[in-house]
NUVEXMAR-549013 format. One record per atom (N, C-alpha, C): residue in one letter; x negated, y, z. Coordinates in steps of 0.001 Angstrom, whole numbers, plus 500000, padded with zeros to 6 digits. Atoms other than C-alpha are relative to their C-alpha. Example, Ala and Ser with C-alpha at 12.3 -4.5 7.8 and 13.67 -1.06 7.14 Angstrom:
BEGIN
a499110498810500000;a487700495500507800;a499100501200500000;s500820498810499940;s486330498940507140;s500770501090500730;
//
This chain:
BEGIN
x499066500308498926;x496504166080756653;x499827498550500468;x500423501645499842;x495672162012756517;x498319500225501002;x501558500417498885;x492044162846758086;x500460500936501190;x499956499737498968;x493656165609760750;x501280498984500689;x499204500916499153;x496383162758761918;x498981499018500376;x501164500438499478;x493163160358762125;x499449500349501274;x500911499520499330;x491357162208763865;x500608500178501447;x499342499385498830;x494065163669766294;x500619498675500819;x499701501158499337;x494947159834767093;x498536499323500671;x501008500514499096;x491437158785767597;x499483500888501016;x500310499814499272;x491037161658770030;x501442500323501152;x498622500621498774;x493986160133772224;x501323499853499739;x498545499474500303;x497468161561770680;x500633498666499194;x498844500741501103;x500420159405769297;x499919500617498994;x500186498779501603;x500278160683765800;x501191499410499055;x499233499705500974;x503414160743763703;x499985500065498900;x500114499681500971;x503058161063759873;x501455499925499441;x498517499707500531;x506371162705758649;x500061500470498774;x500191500033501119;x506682162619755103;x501518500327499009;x498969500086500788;x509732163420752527;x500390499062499376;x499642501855500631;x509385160100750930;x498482499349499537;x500983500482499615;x506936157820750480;x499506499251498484;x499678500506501623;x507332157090746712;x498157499639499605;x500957499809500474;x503453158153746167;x499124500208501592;x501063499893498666;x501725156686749146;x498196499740499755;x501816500260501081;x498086157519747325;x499721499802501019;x500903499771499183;x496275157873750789;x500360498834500776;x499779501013499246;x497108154588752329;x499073499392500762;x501635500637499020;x493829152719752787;x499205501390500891;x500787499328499045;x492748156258754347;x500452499790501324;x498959499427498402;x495263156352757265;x499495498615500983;x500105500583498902;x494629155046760324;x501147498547500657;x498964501192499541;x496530151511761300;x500906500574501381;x500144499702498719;x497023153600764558;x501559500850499741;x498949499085500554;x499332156292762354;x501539499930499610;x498484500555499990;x503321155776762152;x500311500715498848;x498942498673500906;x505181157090759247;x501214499888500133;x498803499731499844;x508318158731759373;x500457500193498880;x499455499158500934;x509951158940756145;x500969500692499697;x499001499075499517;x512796161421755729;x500982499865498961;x499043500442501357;x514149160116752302;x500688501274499259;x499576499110500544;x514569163419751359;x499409500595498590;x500308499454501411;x513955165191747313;x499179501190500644;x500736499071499543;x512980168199748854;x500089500637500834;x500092499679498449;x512180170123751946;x501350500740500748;x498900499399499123;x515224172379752409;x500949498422499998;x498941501601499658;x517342168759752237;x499656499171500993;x500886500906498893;x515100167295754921;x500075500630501300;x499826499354498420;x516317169994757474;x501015498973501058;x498938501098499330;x519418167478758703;x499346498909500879;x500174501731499666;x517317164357758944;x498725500372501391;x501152499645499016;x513852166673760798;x500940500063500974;x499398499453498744;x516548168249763061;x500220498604501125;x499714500871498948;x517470164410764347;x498603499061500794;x501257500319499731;x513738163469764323;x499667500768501006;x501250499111499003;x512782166557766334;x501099499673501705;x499153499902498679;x515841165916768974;x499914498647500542;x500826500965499380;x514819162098769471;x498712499940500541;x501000500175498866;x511540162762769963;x499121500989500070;x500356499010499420;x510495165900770748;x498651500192500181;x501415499700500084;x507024165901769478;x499182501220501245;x500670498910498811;x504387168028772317;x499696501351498504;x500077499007501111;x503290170029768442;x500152499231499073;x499584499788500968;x503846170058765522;x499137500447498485;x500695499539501185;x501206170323762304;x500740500062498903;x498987499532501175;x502983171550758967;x499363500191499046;x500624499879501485;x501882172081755309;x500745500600498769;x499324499255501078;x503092174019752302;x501388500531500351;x498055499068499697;x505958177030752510;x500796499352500247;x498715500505500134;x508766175395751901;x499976499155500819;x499933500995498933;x508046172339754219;x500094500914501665;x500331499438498862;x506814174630756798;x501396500774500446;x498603499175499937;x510137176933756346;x501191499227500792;x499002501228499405;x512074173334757300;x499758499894500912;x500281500585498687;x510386172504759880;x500237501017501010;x499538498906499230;x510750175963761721;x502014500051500057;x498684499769500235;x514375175973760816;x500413499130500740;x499318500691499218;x515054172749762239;x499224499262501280;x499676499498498856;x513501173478765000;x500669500665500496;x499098499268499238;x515551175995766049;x501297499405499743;x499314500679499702;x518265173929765403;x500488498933500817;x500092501013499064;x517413171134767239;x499723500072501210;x500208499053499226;x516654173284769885;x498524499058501187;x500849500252499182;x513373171456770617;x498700501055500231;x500698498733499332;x510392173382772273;x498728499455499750;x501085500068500881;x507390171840769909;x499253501325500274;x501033498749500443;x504431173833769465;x500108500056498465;x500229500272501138;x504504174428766028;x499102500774498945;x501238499466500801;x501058175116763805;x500659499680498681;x499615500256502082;x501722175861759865;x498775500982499453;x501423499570500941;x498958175903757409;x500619500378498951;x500041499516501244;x498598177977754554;x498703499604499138;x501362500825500637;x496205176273752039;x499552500953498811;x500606499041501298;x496583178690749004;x499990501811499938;x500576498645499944;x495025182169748567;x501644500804499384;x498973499148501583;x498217183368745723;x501489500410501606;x498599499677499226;x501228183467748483;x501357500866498924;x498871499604500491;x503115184015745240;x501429498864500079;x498898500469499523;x506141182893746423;x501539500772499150;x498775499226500335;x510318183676744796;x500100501057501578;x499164498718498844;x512063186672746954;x500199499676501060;x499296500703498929;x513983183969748797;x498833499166500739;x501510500464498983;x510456182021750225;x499554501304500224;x500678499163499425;x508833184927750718;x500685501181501212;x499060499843498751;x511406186341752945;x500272498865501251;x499526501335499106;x512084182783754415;x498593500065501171;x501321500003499088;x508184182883755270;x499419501136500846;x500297498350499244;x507939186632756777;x500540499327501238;x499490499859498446;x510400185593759165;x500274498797500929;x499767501298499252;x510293181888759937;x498399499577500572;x501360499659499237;x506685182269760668;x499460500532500948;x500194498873498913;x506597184475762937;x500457499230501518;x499153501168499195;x508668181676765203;x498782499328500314;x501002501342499435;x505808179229765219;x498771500486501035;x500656499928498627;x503415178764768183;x498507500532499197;x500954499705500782;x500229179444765462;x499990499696498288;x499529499900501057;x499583179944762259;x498279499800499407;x501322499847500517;x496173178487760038;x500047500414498597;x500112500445501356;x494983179181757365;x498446499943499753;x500721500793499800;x492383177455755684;x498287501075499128;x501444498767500556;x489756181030754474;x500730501026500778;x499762498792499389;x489675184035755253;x501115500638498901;x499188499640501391;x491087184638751592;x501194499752500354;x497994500210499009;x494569182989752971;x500218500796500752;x500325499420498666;x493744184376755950;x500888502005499681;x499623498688500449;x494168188197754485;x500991499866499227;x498947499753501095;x496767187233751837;x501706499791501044;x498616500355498613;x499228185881755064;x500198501891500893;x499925498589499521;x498501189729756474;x500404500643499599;x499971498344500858;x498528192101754060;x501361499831498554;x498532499738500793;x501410190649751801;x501339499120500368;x499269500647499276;x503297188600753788;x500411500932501489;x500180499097499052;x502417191511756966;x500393498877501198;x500155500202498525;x502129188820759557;x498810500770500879;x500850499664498961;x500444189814762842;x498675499648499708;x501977500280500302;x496632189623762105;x499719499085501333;x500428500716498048;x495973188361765909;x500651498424499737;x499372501697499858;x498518184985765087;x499374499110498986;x500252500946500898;x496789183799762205;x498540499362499916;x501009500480500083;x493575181879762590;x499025498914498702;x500949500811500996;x490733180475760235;x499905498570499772;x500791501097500038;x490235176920760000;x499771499554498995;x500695500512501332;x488234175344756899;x500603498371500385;x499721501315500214;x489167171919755513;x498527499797500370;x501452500982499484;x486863169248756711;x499363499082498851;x500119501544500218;x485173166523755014;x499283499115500441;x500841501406499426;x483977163054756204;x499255499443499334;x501435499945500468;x480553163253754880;x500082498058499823;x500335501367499516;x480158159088755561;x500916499490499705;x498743500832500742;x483651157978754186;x499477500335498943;x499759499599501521;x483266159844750880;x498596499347499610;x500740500963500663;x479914158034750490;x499621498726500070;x499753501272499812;x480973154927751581;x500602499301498837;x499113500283501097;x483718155032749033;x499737500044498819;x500674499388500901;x481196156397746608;x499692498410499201;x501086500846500209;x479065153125746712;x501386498307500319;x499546501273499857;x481941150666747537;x500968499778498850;x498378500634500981;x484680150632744730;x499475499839498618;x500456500088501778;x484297149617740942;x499448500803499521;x500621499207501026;x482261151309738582;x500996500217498845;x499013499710501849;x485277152813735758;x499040499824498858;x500241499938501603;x484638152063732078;x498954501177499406;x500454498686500775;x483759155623731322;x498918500574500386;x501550500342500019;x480750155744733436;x499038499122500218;x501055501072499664;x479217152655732974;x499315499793498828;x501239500010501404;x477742152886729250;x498972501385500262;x501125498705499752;x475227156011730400;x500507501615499075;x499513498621500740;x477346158471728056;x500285501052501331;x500005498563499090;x476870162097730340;x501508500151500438;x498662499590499746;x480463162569732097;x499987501400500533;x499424499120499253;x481836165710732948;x500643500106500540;x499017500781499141;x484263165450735546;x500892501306500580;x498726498726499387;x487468167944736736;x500790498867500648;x499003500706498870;x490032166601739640;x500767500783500456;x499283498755499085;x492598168180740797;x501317499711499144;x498145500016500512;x496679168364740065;x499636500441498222;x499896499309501408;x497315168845736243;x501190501068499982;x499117499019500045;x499024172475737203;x498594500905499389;x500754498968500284;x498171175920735578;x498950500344501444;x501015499637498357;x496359176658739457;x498576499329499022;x501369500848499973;x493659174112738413;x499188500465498664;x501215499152501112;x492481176004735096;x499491499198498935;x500647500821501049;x492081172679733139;x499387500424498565;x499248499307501152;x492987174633730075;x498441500740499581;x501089499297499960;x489508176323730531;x499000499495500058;x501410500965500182;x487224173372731128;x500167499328498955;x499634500826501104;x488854171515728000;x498972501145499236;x500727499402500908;x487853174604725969;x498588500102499977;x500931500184499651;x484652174803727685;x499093498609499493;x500089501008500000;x484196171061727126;x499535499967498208;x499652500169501567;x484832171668723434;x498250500331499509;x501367499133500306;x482054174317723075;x498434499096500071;x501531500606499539;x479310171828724858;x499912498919499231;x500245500383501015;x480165169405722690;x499358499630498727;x500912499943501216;x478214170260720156;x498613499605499779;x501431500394499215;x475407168795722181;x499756498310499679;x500206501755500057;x474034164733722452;x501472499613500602;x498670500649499410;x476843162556723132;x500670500518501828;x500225499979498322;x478722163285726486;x501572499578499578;x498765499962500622;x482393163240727148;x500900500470501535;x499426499364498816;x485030164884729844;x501293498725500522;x499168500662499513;x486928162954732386;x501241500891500801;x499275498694498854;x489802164796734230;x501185498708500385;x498948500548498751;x491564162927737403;x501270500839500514;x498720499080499701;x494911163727738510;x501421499404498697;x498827499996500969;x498605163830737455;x500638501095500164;x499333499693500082;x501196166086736943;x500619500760498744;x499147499703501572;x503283168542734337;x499042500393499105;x500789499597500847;x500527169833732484;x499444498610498905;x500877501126500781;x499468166178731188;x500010500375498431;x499956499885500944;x501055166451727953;x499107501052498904;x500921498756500581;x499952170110727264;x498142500015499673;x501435499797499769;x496321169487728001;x499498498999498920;x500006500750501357;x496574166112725484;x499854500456498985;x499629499481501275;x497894168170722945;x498671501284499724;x501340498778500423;x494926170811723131;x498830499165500044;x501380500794500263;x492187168090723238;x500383499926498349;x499891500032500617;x493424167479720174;x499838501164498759;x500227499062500881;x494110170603718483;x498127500326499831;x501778499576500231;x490200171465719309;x499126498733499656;x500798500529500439;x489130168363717881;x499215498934500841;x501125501317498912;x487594166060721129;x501050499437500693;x498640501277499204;x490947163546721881;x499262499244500395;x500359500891499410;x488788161102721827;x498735500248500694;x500508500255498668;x486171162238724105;x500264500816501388;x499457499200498920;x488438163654726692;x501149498272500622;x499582500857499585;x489769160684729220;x501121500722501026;x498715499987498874;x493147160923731536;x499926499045500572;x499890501833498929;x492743157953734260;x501221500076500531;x499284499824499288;x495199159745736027;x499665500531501586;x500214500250498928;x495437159609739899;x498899498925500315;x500809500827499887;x492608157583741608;x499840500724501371;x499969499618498598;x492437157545745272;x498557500086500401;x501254499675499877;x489004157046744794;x498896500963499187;x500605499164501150;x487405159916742969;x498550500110500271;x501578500087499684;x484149159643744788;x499096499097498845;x500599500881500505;x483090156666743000;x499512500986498392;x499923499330501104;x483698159131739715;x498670501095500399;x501124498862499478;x481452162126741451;x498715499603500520;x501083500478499166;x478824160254742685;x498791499090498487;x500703500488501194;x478040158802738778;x500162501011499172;x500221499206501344;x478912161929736635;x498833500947500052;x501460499026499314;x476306164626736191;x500677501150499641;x499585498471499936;x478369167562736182;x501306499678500957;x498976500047499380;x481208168113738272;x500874501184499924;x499407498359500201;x483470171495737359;x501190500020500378;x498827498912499589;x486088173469739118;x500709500816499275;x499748499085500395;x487994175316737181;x501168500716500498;x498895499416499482;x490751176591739292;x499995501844500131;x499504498248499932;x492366180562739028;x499819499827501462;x500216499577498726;x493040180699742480;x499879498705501050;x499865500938498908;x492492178155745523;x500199500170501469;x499729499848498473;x492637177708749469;x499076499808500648;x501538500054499127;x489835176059750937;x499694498288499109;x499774501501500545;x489250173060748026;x499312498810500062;x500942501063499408;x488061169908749762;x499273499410498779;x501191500308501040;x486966168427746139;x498553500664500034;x500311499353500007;x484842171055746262;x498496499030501055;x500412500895498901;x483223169749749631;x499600498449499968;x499566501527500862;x483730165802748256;x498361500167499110;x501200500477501326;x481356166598745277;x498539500588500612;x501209499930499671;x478750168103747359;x499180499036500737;x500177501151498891;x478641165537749702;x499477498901498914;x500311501059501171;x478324163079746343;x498547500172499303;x501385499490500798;x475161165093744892;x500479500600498728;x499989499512501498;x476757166535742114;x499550501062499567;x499962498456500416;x475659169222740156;x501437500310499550;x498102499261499937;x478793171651740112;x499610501619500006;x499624498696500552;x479865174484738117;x501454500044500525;x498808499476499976;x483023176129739467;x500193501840499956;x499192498874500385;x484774179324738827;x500051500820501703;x499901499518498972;x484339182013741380;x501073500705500048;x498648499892499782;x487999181823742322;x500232500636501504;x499136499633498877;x489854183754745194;x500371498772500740;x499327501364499285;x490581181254748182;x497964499241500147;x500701500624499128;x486710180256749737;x499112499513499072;x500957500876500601;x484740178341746360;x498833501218499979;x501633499510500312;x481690180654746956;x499569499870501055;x500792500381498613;x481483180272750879;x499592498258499408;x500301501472499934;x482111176614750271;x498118499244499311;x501008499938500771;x479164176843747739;x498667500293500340;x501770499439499100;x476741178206749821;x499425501260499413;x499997498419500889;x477398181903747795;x498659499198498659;x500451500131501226;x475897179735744828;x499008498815500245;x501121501177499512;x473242177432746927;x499817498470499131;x499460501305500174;x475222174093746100;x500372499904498426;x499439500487500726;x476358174638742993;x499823501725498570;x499456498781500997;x477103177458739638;x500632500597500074;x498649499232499342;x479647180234740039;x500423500984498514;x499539499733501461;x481452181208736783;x501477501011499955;x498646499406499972;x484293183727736284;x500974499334499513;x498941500842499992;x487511182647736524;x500819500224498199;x499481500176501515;x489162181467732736;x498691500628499058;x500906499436500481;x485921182425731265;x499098498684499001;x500316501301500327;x485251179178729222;x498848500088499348;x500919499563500803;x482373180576727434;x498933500151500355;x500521500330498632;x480846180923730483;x499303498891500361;x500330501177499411;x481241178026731950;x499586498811499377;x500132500830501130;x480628176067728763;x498141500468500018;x501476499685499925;x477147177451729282;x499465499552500971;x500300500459498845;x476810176871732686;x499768498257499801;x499930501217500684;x478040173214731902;x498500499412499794;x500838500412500550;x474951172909729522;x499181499628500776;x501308500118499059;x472655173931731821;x499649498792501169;x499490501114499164;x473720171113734495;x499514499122499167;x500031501333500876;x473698168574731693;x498078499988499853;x501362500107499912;x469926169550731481;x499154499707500926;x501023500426498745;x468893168796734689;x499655498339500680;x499978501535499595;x468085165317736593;x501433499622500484;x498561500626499706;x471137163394737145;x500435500087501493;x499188500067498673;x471138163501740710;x499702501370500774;x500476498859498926;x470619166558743305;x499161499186501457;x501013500253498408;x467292165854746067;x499884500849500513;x500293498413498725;x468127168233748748;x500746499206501274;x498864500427499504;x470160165638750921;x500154500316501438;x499977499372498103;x469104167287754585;x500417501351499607;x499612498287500084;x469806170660753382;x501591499609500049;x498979499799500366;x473185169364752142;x501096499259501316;x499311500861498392;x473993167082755506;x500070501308500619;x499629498997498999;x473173170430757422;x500984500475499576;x499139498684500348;x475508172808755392;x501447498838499936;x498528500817499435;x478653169686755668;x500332500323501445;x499786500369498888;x478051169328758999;x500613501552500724;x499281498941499435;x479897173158759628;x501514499234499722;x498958499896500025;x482744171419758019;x500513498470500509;x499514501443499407;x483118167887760419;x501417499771500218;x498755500626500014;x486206165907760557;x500306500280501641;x500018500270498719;x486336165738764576;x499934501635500661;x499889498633499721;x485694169489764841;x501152501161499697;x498981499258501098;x488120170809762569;x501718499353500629;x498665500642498920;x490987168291764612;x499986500701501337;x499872499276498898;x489613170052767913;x500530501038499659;x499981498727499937;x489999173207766560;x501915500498499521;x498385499906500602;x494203172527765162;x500156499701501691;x499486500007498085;x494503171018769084;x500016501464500338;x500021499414499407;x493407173812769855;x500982501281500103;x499326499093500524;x495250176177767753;x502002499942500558;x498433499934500120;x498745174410769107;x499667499858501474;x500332499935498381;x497269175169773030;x499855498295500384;x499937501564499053;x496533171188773663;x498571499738499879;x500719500628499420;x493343169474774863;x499787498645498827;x499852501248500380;x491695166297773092;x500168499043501221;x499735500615498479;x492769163722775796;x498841499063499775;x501101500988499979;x489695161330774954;x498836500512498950;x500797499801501314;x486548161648772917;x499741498520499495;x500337501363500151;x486886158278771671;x499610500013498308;
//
């Protein structure tokens, strides 16, 4: 959402960034000086209908981009409260659309309201149809982008971490510490390869799982070569020095890491998860494709990676197969989705 407000400001638009609070402003140095934020000081999205409704009746945005159920549910709601006449586009990012009774009712019928509807595979794409039963005709494709030329800017410009700067082999996972992301499966995995020359696993990210995932490095014996940095706004710098890079997510949406580490050269094992990681992959081109929770698997796969040259030389093959998913294309194509025009190609 930080590279389609970019983008949608450098091709002419006032751009807005409306946020619930601003507690965890990771993406800062990405955003555009150009970009305004709105914060709404709200805990969570149904509490943020009051404060959108006076946002949308001052200023009466031309559309409207949106992100996850529950936000998206608000923002429809108070639109029709505020009785402004927004276009309003809402993305669906994850394949699962398991949603409680009360969202999944909220989203049947507050969806159906908005001016378009993305989502970011085809995998979303069908899961918004067939169990949600929106209109097939309202819901359109668009793939996350990435900015091939930032992510290896950022690669080559920020510190070298601790953990790969003595030459010990990193393995590397990113992504939220929720059950979605499958950690639970590259730890064990991790364990298994182990048994190999020195290496050791890094995994980026925060959330509730931290503890749990601690406590099982442990039980299996590799605490200490399993690292938590945490959050890191720069994970490139991490993907661009480890020599493996693994996915292990159950289900996903369209997962820009994914995109990120190809762009970096990594070799990459991920889990052929529901939600786009085998298009993204190039049906296997770019990377390994491992069944999902299959650590036994992928603990093999793993190896095999660790055996190869540290870097991937294919870098025109891998510029062509980004260049479907450009930053500047992927902003035309949300304009387009909420009926507006870029007003400049600047």
């Amino acid at each position: 959402m930080t590279m389609l407000a970019n983008e949608c400001s450098a091709l002419g638009w006032d751009v807005d960034l409306v946020v619930l609070h601003n507690e965890h402003d990771d993406y800062v140095d990405e955003r555009s000086p150009r970009i305004n934020i709105v914060e709404l000081g709200a805990p969570r999205a149904m509490l943020a209908v009051p404060s959108l409704v006076r946002y949308f009746r001052k200023t009466c945005p031309v559309a409207v981009f949106s992100t996850l159920p529950n936000i998206n549910c608000a923002v429809v709601l108070a639109m029709m409260a505020g009785g402004c006449c927004s276009r309003v586009v809402l993305r669906e990012a994850d394949v699962s659309c398991e949603y409680s009774w009360r969202l999944r009712l909220l989203v049947s019928q507050l969806y159906r309201r908005a001016y378009g509807i993305v989502a970011v595979s085809e995998d979303v794409r069908q899961g918004l149809v067939k169990r949600l039963r929106l209109p097939e005709a309202r819901v359109v494709v668009i793939r996350n982008a990435v900015d091939t030329v930032q992510v290896r800017r950022m690669a080559l410009g920020g510190p070298v971490p601790a953990p790969v700067e003595d030459g010990v082999p990193v393995v590397l996972g990113v992504g939220r510490l929720e059950p979605q992301k499958g950690f639970e499966t590259l730890i064990r995995a991790f364990a298994a390869v182990r048994s190999r020359p020195s290496c050791r696993l890094v995994i980026l990210g925060r959330g509730s799982e931290e503890n749990k995932l601690r406590g099982l490095t442990r039980e299996l014996g590799i605490g200490d070569d399993v690292i938590f940095p945490g959050f890191d706004p720069n994970p490139f710098v991490w993907m661009s020095r480890c020599r493996v890079f693994v996915l292990s997510s159950l289900h996903e949406g369209c997962p820009n890491v994914l995109l990120q580490a190809v762009a970096c050269g990594c070799h990459i094992v991920a889990t052929d998860a529901p939600g786009d990681t085998r298009f993204l992959l190039g049906n296997g081109e770019f990377g390994e494709l491992v069944p999902v929770g299959d650590w036994q698997l992928m603990a093999k796969a793993v190896e095999r990676a660790l055996d190869k040259p540290r870097r991937i030389d294919c870098q025109t093959r891998v510029d062509q197969w980004l260049s479907l998913f450009d930053v500047r294309e992927t902003a035309i194509a949300y304009l387009k989705a909420a009926g507006l025009p870029p007003r400049s190609s600047a």
